[in-house]
LONUPA-859213 format. One line per field, with one value per residue (C-alpha): chain; residue number from 1; x, y, z. Coordinates in steps of 0.2 Angstrom, whole numbers, plus 5000, padded with zeros to 4 digits. Example, Ala and Ser with C-alpha at 12.3 -4.5 7.8 and 13.67 -1.06 7.14 Angstrom:
kemar <- [A_A]
pati <- [1_2]
c1 <- [5062_5068]
c2 <- [4978_4995]
c3 <- [5039_5036]
% end
This chain:
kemar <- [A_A_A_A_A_A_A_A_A_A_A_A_A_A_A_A_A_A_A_A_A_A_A_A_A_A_A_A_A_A_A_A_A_A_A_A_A_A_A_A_A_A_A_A_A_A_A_A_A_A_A_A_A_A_A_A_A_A_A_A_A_A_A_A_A_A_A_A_A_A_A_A_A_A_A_A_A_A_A_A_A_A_A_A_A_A_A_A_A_A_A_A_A_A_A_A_A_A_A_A_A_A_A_A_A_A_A_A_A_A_A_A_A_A_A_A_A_A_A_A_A_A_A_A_A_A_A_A_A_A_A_A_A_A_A_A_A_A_A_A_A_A_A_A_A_A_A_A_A_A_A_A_A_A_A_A_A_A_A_A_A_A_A_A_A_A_A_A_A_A_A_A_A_A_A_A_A_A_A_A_A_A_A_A_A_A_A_A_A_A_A_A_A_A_A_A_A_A_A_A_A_A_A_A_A_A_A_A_A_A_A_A_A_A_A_A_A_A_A_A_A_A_A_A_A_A_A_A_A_A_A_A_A_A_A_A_A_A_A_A_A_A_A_A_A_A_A_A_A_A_A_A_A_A_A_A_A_A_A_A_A_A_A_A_A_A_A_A_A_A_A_A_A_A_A_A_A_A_A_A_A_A_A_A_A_A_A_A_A_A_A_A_A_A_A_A_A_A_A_A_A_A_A_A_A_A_A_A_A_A_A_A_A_A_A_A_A_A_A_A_A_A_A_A_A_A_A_A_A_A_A_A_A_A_A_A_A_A_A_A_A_A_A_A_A_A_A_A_A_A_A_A_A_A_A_A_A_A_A_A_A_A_A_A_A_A_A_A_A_A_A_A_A_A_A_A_A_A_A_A_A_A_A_A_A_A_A_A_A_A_A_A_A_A_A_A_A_A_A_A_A_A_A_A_A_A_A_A_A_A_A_A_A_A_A_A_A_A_A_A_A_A_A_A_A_A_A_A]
pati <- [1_2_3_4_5_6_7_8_9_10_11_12_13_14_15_16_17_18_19_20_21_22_23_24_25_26_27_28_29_30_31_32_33_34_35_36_37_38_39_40_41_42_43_44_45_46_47_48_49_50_51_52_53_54_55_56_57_58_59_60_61_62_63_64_65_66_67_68_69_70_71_72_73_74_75_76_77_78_79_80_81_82_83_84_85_86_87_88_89_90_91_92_93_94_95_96_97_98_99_100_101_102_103_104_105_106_107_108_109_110_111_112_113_114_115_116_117_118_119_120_121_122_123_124_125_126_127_128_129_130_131_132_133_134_135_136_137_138_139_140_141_142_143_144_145_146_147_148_149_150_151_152_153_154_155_156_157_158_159_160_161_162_163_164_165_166_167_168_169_170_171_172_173_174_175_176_177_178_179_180_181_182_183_184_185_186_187_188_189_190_191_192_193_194_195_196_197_198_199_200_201_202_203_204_205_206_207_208_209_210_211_212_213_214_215_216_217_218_219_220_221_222_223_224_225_226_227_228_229_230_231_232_233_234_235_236_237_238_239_240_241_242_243_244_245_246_247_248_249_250_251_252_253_254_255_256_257_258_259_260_261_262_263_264_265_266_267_268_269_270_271_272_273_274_275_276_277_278_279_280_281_282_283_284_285_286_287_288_289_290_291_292_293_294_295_296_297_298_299_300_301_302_303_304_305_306_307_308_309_310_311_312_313_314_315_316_317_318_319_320_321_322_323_324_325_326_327_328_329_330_331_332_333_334_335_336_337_338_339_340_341_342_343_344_345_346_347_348_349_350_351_352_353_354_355_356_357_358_359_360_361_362_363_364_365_366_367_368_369_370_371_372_373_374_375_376_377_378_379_380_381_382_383_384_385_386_387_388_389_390_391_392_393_394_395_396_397_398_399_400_401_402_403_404_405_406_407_408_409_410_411_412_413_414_415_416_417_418_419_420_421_422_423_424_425_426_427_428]
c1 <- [5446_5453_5459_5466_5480_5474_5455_5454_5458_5475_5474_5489_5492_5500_5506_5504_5515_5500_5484_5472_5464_5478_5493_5506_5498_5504_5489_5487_5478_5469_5465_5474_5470_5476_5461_5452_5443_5427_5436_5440_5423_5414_5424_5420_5401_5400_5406_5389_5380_5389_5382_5365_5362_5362_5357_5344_5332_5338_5322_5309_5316_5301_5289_5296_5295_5276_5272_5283_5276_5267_5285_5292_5308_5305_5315_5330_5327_5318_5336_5347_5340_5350_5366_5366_5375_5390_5391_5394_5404_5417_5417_5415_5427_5444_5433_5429_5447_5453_5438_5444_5462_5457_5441_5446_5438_5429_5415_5413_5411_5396_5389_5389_5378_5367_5364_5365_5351_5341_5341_5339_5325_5318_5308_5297_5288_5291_5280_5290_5305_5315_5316_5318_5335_5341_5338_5351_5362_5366_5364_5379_5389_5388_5392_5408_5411_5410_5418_5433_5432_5433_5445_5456_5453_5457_5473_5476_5470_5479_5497_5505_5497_5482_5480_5481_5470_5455_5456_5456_5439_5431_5430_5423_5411_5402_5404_5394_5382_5376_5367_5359_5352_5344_5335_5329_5324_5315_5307_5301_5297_5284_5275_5277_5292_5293_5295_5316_5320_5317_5333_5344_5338_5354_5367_5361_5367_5385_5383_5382_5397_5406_5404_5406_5422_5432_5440_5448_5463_5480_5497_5501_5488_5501_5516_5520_5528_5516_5521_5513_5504_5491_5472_5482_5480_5499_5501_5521_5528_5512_5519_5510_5519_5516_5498_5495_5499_5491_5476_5477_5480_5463_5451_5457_5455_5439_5430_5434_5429_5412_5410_5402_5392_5384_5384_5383_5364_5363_5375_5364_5349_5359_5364_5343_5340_5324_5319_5324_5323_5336_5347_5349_5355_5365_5377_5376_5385_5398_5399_5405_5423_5424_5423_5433_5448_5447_5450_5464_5471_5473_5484_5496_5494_5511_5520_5523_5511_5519_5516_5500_5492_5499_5490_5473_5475_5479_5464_5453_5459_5454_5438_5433_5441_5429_5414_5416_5419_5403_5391_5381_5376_5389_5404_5397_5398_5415_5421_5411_5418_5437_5434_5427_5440_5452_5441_5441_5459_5461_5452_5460_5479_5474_5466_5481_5492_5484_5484_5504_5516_5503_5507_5491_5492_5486_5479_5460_5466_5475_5459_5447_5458_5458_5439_5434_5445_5437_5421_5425_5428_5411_5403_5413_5410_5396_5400_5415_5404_5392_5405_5413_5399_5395_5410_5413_5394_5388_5392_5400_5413_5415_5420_5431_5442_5440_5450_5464_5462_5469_5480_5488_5489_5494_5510_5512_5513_5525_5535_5534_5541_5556_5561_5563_5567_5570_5557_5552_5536_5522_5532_5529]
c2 <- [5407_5420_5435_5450_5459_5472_5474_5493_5503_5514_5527_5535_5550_5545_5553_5542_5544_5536_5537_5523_5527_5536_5535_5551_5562_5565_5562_5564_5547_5551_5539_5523_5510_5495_5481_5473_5460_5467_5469_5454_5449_5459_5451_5434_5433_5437_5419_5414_5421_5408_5394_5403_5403_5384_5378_5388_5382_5365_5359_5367_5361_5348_5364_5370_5356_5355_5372_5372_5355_5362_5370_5358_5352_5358_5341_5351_5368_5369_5363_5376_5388_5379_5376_5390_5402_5390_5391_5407_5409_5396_5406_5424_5422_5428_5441_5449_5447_5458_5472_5471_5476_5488_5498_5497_5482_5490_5500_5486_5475_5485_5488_5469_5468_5474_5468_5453_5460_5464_5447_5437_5442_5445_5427_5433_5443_5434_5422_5416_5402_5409_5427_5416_5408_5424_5433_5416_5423_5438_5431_5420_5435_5444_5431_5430_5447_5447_5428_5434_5454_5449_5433_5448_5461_5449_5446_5465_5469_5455_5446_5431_5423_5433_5433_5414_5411_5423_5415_5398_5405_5406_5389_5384_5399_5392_5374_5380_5392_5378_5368_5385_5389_5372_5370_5390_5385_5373_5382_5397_5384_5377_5393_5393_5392_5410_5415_5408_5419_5434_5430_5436_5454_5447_5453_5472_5468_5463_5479_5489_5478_5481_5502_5502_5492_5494_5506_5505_5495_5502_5493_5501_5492_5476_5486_5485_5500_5510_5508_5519_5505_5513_5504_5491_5482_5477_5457_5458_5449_5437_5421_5410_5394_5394_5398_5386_5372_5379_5380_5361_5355_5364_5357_5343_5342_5354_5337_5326_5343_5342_5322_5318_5335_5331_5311_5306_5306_5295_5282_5283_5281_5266_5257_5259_5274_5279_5295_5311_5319_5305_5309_5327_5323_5311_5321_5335_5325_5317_5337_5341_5335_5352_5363_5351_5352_5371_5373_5360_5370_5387_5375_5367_5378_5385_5368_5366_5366_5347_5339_5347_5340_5323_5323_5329_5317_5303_5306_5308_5292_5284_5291_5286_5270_5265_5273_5262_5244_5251_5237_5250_5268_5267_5264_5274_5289_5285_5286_5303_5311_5306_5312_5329_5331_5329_5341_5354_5354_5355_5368_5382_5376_5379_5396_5402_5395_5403_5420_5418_5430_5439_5456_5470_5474_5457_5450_5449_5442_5427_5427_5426_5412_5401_5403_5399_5384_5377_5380_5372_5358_5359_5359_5344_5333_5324_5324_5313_5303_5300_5292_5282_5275_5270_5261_5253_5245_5259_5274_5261_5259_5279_5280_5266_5275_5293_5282_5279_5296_5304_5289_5299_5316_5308_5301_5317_5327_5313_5319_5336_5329_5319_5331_5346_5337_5355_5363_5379_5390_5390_5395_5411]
c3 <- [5537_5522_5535_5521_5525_5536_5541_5541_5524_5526_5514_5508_5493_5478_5462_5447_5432_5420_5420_5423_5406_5398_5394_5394_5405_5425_5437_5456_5460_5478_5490_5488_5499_5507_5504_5520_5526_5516_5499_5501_5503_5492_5480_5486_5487_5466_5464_5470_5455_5444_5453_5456_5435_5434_5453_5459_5443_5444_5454_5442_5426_5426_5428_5413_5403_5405_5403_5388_5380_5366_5360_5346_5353_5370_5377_5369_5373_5390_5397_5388_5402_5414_5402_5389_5401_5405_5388_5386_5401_5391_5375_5380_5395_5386_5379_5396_5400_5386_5392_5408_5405_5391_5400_5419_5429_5442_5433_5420_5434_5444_5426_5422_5439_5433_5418_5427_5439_5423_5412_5426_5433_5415_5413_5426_5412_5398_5389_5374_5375_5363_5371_5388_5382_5372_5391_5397_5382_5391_5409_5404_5396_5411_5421_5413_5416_5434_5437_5427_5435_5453_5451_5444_5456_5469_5460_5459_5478_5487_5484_5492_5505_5506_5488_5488_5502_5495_5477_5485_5496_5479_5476_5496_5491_5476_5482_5499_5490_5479_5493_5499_5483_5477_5493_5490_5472_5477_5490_5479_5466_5475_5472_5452_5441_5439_5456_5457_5444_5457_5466_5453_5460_5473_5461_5465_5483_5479_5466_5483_5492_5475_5476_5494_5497_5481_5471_5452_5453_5448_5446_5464_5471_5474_5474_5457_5448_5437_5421_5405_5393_5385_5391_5395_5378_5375_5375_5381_5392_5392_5399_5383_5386_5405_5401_5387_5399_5415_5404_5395_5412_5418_5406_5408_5427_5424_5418_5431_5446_5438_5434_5453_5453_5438_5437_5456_5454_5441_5451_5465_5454_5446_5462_5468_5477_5467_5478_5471_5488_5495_5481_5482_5499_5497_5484_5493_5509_5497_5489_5506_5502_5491_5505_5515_5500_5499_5517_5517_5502_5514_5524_5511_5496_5497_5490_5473_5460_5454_5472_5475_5458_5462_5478_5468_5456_5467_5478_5461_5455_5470_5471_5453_5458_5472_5462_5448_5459_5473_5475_5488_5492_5506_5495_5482_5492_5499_5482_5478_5495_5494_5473_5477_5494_5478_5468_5480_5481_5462_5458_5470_5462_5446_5449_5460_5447_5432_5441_5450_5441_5427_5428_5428_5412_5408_5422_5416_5401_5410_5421_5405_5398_5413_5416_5399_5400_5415_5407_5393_5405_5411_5395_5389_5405_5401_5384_5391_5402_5391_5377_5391_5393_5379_5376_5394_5398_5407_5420_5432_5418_5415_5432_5429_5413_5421_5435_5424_5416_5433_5435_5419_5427_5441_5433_5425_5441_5447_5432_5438_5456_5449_5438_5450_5468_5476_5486_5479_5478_5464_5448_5443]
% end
């Protein structure tokens, strides 16, 4: 479905008036390629190891909690294995931006692997809780390295349509691998909780794809002219405004991407579908309309950024709208399908939005900036919920006020519609 530009590397000799790492001095920069079909996908499978931190130990966080019961406070800390990486996606995100344009992204990224490699597989020898969370710590740091490294490369390998189409392949990626690896955590979890923790060896795979299929990127990888900026470091020309609302508008849309993934188990449980079994599958059907949003995505994602958000927003609002009034599963899951179709049409906009027009001497930073925002969205989605409901009688009421909340952004867009009639390609 994501086809790159040319399946078979061209390679072509270049002289380079800067240096990748420094500036002023003349350098003949050998092969440079044309990306293919596997750059494109060695860039793509990464995006897996975000969903794999918090997902593949999903089904043996009640192991944990008993074999941890003696630790004071293990109600609050057992579950920070899952979440404390997110975390430090959201904060260290802009972080592994500014690395990214300073260092170069291609060796920082095979070097984040494996660290990523390393502290994941670490609570397989480790005994103590707290050393198990401080090895989550550097899980999540090098999670943001590579999310924010390949969203970037991908940025710097591909433009146009291509570029579009692979960014947007991200997001059917990580919607798709997360069924795979709850079913494969709860496979290997039959056979103690340790034994999940072994699959973050995977990231020395994508390492391989990584070194085999990609090269340092350089301003002539899209076409652009080099240009002299020393590491990379210079903030001109950094489109702040543009950024500032792309990234508003992402956290907020980040919270209601993540509201059915997280809460739609909870509704289920609420509306009397008591077996845990019967609820993994039943979200994972209604988490289909991701997938289903992504691909329609690659069809229309070449309209405007203001109509596109007032389709998501619209189907969003509908989909809360129908969770919150469901009397029945069958209701219930109509909402969560038409609210993750939605979902899975936002989340690619916003990506390709963030990333269109940043030149590469600031590209990872704009790529650190967005990914820490939709993190921060994740991080502040239940907290949303939760105080929803509180306020409204329950969850059924949440959904109810995150419907009116898209209602909002939905007007918004409509703004965004009214105000520029003319048909015209995402802004750059």
């Amino acid at each position: 479905m994501w086809t790159a530009p040319s399946p078979t590397p061209q390679i072509a000799k270049t002289r380079r008036a800067s240096d990748p790492a420094t500036c002023g001095r003349f350098h003949l920069r050998g092969d440079h390629h044309t990306p293919g079909m596997m750059t494109g996908l060695s860039l793509l499978f990464p995006i897996t190891l975000s969903t794999m931190a918090i997902v593949l130990l999903a089904p043996i966080l009640p192991a944990l909690l008993r074999d941890f019961a003696d630790v004071p406070g293990h109600d609050y800390w057992v579950p920070m294995i899952l979440t404390v990486p997110a975390l430090c996606v959201a904060l260290f995100s802009p972080v592994a931006g500014v690395l990214g344009d300073w260092f170069g992204r291609r060796r920082l990224l095979m070097w984040s692997f494996v660290a990523y490699a390393v502290v994941g597989i670490a609570p397989v020898f480790l005994t103590d809780l707290t050393a198990i969370l401080i090895s989550r710590i550097g899980v999540g740091l090098a999670e943001a390295l590579i999310m924010v490294l390949t969203t970037t490369m991908i940025g710097d390998y591909f433009t146009g349509a291509a570029r579009d189409k692979w960014l947007a392949g991200q997001t059917a990626m990580a919607s798709m691998s997360a069924l795979v690896f709850f079913n494969v955590g709860g496979q290997l979890g039959a056979f103690g909780w340790r034994v999940p923790f072994w699959v973050y060896a995977s990231a020395l795979v994508m390492l391989a794809l990584v070194w085999r299929y990609t090269w340092e990127p350089a301003e002539n990888d899209t076409g652009d002219e080099a240009t002299c900026a020393p590491h990379h470091a210079s903030w001109a020309g950094f489109p702040w405004a543009r950024m500032a609302g792309t990234l508003a508008i992402s956290v907020y849309g980040s919270v209601m991407f993540y509201t059915v993934q997280i809460q739609a188990g909870r509704g289920l449980a609420e509306l009397g579908v008591a077996d845990p079994g019967r609820i993994g599958f039943l979200t994972s059907i209604a988490s289909i309309g991701v997938p289903v949003g992504t691909w329609i995505y690659s069809r229309v994602g070449q309209m405007r950024v203001a109509l596109l958000l007032l389709g998501e927003f619209a189907l969003l609002t509908a989909g809360f709208l129908l969770m919150s009034r469901a009397s029945g599963t069958t209701p219930f899951l109509i909402g969560c399908f038409i609210n993750q179709l939605g979902a899975g049409l936002l989340l690619p906009t916003l990506l390709v939005w963030a990333m269109d027009g940043l030149p590469f001497e600031t590209r990872a930073r704009g790529a650190g900036m967005w990914t820490g925002a939709f993190s921060v969205g994740q991080f502040l989605c239940p907290v949303v919920v939760t105080y929803a409901s509180t306020h409204t009688g329950g969850l059924m009421g949440a959904f109810g006020v995150l419907s009116a909340a898209a209602l909002l952004g939905a007007a918004g867009a409509l703004t965004g519609v009214i105000r520029r009639p003319q048909t015209a390609p995402i802004p750059a």
